[in-house]
VOSE-553686 format. One record per residue: residue number from 1; residue in one letter; x, y, z of N, C-alpha, C in turn. Coordinates in Angstrom, 3 decimals, decimal comma. Atoms other than C-alpha are relative to their C-alpha. Last residue first. Layout:
% residues N
     i   aa       n_xx       n_yy       n_zz      ca_xx      ca_yy      ca_zz       c_xx       c_yy       c_zz
   NUM    a          X          Y          Z          X          Y          Z          X          Y          Z
...
This chain:
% residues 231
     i   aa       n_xx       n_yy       n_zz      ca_xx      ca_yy      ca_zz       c_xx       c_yy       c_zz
   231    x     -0,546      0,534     -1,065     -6,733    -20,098    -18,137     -0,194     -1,638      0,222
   230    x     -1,982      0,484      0,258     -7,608    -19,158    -21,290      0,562     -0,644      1,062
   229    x      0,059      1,166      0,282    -11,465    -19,249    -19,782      1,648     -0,355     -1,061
   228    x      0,761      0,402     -1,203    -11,147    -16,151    -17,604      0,094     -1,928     -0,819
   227    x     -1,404      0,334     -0,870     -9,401    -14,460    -20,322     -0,013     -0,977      1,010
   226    x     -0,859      1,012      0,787    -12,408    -15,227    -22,687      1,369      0,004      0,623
   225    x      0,067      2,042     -0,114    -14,599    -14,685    -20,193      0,742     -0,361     -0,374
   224    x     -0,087      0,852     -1,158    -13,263    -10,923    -19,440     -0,090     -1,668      0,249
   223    x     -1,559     -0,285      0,148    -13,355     -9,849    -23,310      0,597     -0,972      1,524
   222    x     -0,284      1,245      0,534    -17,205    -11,005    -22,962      1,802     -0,323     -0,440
   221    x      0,365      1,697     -0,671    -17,801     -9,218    -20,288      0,426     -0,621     -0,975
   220    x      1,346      0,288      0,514    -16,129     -5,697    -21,323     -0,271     -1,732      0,728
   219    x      0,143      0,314      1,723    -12,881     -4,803    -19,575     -1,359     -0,506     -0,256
   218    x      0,938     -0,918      0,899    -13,226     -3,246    -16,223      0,481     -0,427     -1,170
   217    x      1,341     -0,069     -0,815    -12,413     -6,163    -13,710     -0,644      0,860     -1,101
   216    x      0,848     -0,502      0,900     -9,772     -7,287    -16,105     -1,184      0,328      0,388
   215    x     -0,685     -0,704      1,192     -6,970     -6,993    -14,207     -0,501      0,023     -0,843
   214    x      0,105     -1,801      0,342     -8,402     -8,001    -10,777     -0,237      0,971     -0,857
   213    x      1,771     -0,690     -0,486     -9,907    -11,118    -11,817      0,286      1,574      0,523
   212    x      0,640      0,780      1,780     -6,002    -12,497    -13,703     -1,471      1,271      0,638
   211    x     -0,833     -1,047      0,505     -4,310    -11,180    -10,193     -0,753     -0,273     -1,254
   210    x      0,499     -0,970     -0,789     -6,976    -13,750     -8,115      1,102      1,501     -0,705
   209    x      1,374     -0,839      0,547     -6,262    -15,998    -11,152     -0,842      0,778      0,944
   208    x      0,795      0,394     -0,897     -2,728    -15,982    -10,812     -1,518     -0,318      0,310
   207    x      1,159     -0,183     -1,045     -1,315    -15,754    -13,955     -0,418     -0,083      1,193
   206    x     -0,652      0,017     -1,278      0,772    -17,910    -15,883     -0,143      0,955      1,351
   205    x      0,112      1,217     -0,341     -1,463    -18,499    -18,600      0,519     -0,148      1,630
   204    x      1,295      0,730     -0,895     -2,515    -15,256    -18,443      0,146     -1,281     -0,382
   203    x     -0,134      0,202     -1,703      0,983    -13,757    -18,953     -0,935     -0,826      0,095
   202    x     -1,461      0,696     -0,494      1,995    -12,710    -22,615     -0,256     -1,024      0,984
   201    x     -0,024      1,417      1,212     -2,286    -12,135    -23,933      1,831     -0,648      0,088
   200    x      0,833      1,413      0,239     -2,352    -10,907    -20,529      0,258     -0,602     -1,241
   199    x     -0,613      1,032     -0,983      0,275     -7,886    -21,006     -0,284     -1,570      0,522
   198    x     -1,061      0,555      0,716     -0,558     -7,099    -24,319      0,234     -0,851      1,090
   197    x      0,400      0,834      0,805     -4,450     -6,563    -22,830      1,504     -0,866     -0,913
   196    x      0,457      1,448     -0,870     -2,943     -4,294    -20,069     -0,477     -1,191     -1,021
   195    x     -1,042      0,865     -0,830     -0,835     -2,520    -22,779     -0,572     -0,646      0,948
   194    x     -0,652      0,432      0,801     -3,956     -1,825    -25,260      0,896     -0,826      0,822
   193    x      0,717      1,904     -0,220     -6,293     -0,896    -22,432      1,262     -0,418     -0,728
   192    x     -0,567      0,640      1,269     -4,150      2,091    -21,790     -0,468     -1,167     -0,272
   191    x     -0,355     -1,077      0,246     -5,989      4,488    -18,248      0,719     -0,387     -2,290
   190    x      1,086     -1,223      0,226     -8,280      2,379    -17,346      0,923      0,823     -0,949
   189    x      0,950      0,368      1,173     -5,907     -0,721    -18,561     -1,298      1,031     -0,031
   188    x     -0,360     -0,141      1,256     -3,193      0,479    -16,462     -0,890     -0,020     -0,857
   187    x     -0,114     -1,122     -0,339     -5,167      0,897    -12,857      0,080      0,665     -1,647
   186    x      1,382     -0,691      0,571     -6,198     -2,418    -13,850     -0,169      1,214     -0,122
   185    x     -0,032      0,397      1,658     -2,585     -3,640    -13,863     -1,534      0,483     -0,568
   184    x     -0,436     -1,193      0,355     -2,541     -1,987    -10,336      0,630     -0,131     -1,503
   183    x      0,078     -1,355     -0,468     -4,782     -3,809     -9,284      0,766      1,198     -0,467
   182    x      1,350      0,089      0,867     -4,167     -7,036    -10,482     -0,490      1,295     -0,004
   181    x     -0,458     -0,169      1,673     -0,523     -6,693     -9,127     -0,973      0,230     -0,914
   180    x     -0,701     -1,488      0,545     -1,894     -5,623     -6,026      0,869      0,022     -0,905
   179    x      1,206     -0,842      0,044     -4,552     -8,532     -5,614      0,804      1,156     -0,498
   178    x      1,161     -0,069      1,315     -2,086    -10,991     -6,467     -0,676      1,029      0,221
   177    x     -1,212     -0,155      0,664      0,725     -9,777     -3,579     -1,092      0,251     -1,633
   176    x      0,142     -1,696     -0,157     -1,905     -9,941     -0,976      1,199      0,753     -1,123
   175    x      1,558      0,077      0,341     -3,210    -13,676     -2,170      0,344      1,736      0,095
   174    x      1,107     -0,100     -0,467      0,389    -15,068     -1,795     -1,147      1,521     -0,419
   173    x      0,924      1,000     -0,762      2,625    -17,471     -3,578     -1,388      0,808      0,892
   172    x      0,306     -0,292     -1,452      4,438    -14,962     -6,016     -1,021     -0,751      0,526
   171    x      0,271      1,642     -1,097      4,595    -16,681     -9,390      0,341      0,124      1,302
   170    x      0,717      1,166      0,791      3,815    -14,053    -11,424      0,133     -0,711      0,824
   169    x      0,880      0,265     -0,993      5,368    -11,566     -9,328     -0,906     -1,017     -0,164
   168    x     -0,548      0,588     -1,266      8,448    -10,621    -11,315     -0,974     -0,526      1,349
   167    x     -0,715      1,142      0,556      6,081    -10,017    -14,357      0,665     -0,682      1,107
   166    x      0,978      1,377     -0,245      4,471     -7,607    -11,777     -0,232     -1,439     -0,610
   165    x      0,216      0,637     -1,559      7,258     -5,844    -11,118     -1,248     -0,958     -0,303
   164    x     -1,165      0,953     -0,513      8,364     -5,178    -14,827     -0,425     -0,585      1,801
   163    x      0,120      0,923      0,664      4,832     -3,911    -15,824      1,204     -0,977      0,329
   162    x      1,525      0,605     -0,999      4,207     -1,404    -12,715      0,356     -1,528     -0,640
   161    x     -0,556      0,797     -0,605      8,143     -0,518    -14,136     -1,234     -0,762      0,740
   160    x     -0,849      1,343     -0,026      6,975      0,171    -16,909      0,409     -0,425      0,693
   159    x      0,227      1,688      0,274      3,892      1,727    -17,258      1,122     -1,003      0,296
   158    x     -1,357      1,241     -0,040      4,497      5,336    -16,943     -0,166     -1,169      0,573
   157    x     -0,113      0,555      1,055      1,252      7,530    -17,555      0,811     -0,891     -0,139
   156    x     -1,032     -1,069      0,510      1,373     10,046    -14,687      0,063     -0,668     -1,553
   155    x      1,124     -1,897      0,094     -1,387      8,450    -12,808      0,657      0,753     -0,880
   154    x      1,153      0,618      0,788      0,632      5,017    -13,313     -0,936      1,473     -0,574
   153    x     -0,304     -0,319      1,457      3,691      6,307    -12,062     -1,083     -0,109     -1,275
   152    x     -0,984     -1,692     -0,064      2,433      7,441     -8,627     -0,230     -0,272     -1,656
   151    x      1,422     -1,242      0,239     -0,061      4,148     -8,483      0,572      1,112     -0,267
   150    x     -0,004     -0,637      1,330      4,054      2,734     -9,003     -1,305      0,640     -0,195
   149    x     -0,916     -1,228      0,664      4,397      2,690     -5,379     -0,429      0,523     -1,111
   148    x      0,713     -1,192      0,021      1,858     -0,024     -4,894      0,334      1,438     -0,078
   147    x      0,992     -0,534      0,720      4,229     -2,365     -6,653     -1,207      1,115      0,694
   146    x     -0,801     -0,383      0,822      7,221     -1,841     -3,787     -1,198      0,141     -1,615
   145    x     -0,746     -1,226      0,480      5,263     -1,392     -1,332      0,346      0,545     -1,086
   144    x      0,757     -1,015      0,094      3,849     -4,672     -1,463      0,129      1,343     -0,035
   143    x     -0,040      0,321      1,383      7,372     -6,166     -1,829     -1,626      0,391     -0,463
   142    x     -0,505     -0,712      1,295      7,947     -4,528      0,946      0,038     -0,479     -0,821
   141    x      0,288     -1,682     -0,022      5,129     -5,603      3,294      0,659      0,548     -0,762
   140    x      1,301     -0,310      0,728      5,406     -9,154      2,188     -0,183      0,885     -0,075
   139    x      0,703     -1,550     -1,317      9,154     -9,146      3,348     -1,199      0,508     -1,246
   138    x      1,083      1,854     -0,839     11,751    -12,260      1,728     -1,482      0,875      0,836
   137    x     -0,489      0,294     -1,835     13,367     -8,848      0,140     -1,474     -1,156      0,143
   136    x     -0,887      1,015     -0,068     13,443     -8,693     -4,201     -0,081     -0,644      1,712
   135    x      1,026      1,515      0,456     10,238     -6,853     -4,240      0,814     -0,787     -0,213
   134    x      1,171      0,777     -0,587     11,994     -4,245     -2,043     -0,719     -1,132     -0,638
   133    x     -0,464      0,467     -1,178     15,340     -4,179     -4,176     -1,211     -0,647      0,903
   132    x     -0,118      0,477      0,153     13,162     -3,323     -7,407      0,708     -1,151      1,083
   131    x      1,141      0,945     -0,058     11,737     -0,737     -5,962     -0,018     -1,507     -0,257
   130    x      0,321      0,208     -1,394     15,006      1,031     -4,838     -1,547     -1,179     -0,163
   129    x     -0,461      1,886      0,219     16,042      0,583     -8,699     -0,146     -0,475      1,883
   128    x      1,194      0,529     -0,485     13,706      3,461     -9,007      0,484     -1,497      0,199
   127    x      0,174      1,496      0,247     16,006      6,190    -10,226     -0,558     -0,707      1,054
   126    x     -1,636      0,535     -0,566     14,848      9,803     -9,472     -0,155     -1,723     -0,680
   125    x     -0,589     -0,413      0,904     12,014     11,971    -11,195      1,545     -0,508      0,286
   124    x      0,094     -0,059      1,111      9,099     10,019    -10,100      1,312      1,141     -0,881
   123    x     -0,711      1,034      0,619     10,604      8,125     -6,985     -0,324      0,832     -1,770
   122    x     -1,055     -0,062     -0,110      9,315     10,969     -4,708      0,920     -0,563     -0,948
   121    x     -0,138     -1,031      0,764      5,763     10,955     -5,926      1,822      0,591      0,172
   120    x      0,722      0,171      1,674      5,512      7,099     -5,587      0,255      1,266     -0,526
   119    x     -0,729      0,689      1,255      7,473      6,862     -2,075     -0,119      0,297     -1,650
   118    x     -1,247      0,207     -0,536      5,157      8,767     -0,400      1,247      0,582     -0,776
   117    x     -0,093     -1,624     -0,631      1,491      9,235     -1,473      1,661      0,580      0,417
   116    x      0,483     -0,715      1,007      2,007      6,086     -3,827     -0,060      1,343      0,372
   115    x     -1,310      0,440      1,410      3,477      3,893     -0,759     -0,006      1,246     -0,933
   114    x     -1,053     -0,817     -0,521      0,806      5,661      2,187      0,986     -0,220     -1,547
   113    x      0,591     -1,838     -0,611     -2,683      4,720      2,767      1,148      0,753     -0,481
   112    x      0,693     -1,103      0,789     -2,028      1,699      0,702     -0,312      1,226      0,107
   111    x     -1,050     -0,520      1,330      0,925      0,453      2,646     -0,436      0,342     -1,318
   110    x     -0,820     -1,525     -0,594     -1,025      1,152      5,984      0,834     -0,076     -1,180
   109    x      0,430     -0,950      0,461     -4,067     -1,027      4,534      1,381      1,068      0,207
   108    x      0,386     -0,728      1,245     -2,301     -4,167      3,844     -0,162      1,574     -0,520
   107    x      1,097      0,469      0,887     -0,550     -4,344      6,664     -0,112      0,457     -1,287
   106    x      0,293      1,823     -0,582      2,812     -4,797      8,689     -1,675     -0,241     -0,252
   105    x      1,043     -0,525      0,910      4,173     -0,285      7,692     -0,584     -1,755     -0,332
   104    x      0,753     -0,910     -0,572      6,343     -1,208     11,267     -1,362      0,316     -0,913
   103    x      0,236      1,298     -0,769      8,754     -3,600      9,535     -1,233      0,472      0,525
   102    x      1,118      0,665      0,756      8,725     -0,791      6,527     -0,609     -1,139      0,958
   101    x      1,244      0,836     -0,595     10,310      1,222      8,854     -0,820     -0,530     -0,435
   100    x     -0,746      0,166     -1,440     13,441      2,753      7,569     -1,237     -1,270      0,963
    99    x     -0,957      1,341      0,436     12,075      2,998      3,896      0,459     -0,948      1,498
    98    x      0,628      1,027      0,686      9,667      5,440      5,751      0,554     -1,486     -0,356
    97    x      0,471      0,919     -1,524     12,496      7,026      8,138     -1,057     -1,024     -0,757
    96    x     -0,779      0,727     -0,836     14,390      7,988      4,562     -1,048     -0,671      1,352
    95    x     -0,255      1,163      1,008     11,459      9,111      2,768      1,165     -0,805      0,973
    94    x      1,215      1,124     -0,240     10,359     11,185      5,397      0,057     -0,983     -0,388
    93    x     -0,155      0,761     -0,858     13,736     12,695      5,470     -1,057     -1,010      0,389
    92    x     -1,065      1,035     -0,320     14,048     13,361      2,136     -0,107     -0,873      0,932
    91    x     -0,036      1,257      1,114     10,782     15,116      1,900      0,853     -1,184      0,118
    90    x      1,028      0,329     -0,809     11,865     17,940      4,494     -0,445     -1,695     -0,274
    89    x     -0,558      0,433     -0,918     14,826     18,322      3,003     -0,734     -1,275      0,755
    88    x     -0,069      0,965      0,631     12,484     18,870     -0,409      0,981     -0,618      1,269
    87    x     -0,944     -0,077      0,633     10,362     20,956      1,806      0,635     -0,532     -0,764
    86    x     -1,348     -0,247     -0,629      7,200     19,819      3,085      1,069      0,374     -1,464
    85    x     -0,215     -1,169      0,406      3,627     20,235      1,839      1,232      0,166      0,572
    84    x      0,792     -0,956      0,984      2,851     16,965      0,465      0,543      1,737      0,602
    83    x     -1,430     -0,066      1,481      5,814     15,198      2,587     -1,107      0,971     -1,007
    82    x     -1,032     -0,457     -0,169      3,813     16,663      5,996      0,939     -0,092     -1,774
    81    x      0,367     -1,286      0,243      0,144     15,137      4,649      1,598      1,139      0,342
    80    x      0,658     -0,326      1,593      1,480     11,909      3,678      0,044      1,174     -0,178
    79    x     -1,139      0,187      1,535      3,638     11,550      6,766     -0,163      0,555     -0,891
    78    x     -0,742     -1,439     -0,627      0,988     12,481      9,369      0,756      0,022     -1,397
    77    x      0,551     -1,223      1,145     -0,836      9,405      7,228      0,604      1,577      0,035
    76    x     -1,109      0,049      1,155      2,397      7,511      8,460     -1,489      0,978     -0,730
    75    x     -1,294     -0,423     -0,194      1,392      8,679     12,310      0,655     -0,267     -1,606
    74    x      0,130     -1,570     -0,411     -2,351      7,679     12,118      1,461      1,222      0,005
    73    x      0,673     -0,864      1,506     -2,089      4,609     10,468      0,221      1,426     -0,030
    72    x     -0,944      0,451      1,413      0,754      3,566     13,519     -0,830      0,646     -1,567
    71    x     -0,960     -1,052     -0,119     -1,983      4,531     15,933      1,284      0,175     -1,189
    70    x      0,343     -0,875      0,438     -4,176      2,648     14,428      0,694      1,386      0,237
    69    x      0,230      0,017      1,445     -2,353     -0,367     14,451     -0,740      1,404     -0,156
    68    x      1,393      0,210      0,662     -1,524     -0,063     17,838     -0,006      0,352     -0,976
    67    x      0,171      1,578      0,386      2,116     -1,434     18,805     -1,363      0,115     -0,078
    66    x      0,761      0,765     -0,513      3,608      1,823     18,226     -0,411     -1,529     -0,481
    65    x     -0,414      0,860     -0,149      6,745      2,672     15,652     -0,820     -0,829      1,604
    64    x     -0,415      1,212      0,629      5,077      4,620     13,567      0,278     -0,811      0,538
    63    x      1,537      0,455     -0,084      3,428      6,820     16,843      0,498     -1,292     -1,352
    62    x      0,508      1,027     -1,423      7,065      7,255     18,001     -1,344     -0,854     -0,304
    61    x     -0,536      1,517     -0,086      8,168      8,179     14,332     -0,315     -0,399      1,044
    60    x      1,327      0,866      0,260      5,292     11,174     14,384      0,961     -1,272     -0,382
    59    x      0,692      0,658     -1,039      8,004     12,686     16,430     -1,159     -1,210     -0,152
    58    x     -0,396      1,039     -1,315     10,616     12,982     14,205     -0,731     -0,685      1,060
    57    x     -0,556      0,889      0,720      8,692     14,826     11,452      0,428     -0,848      0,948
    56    x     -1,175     -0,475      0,881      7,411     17,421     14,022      0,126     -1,108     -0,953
    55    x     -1,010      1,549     -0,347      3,794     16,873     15,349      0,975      0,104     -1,138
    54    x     -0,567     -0,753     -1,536      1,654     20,602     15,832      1,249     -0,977      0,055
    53    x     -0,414     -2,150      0,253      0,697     21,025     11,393      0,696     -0,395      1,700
    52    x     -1,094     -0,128      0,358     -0,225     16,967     12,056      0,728      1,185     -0,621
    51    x     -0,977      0,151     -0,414     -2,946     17,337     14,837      1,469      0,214     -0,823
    50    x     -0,079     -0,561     -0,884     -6,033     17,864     13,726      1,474      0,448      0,249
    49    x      0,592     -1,709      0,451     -6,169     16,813     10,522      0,480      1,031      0,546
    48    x     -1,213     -0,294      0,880     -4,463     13,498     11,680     -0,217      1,877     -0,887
    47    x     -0,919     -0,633     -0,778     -7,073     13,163     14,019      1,315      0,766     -1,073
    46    x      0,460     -0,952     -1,257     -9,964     13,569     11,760      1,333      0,247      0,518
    45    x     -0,320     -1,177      0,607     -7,962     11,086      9,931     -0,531      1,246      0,133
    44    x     -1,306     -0,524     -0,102     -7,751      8,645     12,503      0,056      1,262     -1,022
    43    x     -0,579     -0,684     -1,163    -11,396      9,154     13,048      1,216      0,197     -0,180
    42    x      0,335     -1,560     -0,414    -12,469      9,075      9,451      0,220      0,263      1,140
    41    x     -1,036     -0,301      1,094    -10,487      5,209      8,946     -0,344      1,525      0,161
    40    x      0,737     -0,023      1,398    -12,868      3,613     12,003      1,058      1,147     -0,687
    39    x      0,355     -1,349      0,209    -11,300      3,396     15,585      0,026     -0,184     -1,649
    38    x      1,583     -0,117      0,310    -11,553      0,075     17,274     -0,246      1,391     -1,007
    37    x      0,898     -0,940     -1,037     -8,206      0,363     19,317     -1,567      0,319     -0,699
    36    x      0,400     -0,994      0,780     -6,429     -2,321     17,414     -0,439      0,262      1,264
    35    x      1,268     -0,724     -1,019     -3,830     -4,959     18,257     -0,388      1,257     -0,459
    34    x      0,105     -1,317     -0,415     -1,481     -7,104     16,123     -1,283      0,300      0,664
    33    x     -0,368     -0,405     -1,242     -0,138    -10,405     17,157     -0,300      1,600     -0,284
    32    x     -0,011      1,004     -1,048     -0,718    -12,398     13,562      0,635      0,855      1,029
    31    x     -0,005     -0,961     -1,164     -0,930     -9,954     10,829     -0,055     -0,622      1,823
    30    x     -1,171     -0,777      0,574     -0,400    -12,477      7,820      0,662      1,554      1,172
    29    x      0,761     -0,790      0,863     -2,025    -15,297      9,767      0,899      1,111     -0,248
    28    x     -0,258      0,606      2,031     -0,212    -17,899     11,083     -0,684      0,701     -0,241
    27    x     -1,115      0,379      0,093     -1,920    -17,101     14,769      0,162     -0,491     -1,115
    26    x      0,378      1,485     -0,750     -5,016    -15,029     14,272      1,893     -0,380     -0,233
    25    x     -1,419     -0,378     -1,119     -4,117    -10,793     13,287     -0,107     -1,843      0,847
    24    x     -1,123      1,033      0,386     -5,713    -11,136      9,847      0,735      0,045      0,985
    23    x     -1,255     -0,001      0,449     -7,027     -7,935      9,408      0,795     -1,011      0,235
    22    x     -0,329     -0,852      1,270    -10,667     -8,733      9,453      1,538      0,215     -0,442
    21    x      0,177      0,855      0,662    -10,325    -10,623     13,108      0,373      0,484     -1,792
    20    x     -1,054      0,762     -0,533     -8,698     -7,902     14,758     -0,184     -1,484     -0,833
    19    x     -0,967     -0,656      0,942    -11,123     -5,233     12,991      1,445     -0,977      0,011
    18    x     -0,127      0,014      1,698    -13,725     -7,376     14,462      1,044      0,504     -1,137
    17    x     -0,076      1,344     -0,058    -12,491     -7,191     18,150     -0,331     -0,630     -1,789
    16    x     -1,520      0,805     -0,230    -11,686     -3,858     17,726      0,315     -1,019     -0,159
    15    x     -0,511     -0,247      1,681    -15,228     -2,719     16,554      1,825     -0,438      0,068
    14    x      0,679      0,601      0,960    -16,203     -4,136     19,978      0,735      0,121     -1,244
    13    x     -0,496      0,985     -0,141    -13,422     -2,226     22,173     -0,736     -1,010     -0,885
    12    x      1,907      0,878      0,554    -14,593      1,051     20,411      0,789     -1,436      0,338
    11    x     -0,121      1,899      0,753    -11,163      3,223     21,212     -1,674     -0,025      0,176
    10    x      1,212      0,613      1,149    -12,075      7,056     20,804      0,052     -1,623     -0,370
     9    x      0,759     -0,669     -0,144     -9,779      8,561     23,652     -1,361     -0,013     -0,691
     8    x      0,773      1,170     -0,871     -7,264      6,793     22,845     -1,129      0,048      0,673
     7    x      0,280      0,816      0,416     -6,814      8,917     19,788      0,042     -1,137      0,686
     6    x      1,400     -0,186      0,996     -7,149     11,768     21,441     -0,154     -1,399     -0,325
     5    x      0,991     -0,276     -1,078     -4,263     10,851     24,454     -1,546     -0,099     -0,952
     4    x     -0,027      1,981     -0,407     -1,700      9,263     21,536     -1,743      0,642      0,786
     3    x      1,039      1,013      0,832     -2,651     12,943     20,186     -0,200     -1,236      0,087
     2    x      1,049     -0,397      0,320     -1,722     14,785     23,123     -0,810     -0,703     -0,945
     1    x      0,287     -0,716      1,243      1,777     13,179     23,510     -1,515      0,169     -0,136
């Protein structure tokens, strides 16, 4: 395939070796056995420019289901830009192979590049009890998914289910789970301080306080201490 060829075609074995560390690929670590080709976030998407108008729907599943991480970015951003101007068939099916391969979507960044661009504008006029399933599964990647989805509903104004998932997350054990509840409770409070501020004066005892420091990154300082010191 031409674009595997491009985009090997720009490894950086150095910037590899850091990007390998950075994402967490050590043993016990959340990315433990993946491999990069060095290539910085404007090359794959360069390529992806390039290339995804020539790569069918079906095909950019070979590059999902590689074992380089950038290749894999490079094949679900295909995604993004295909479900934006695809059909609603078209749509379907992305959505389907997506859901299909969440084993495959095995970081942080590939289920930010993608959930909300996806999933998020698909889910806004259908039921959403699919989100609720993923943050039910033993599977860090979909239960990340499953709140970074709602950036869709958030932009749009709809709060509730960002607010029901991340109640259900309260006492989630890890660090990539807090950041994207905090996150996307801050998303809320640009847009409704009122309901992020209901939601803490319910929650911040129980809190995380790496989800607690997200969620009031933009509230005033002295609004921030005093959550900061409820705890």
């Amino acid at each position: 395939m031409q674009v595997l060829e491009k985009l090997a075609s720009l490894q950086n074995p150095e910037r590899a070796k850091l990007m390998a560390r950075y994402f967490k690929t050590g043993k016990g670590q959340y990315a433990e056995g993946d491999t990069f080709w060095g290539l910085s976030n404007p090359q794959v998407r360069g390529v992806v420019k390039e290339y995804y108008k020539q790569v069918s729907i079906e095909e950019v599943t070979a590059m999902v289901e590689h074992s380089i991480h950038e290749v894999r970015a490079c094949g679900l951003l295909m995604w993004v830009e295909q479900f934006k101007k695809g059909s609603t068939i078209q749509r379907s099916r992305i959505v389907e192979l997506y859901l299909s391969h969440l084993n495959y979507i095995n970081n942080w960044d590939l289920v930010d590049l993608t959930a909300h661009f996806i999933l998020g504008p698909w889910l806004l006029d259908k039921d959403r009890d699919i989100l609720y399933e993923l943050a039910q599964r033993n599977h860090l990647w979909s239960q990340r998914v499953a709140i970074i989805t709602c950036f869709a509903f958030i932009r749009k104004g709809q709060f509730t289910d960002a607010i029901h998932l991340c109640e259900g997350f309260l006492t989630h054990r890890h660090d990539l789970i807090h950041k994207a509840t905090g996150w996307m409770l801050r998303e809320i409070g640009k847009r409704d301080e009122l309901v992020l501020k209901e939601f803490l004066d319910e929650h911040v005892l129980a809190m995380p306080r790496t989800m607690l420091r997200y969620a009031i990154e933009k509230l005033p300082p002295a609004e921030r201490k005093a959550y900061l010191l409820a705890k």
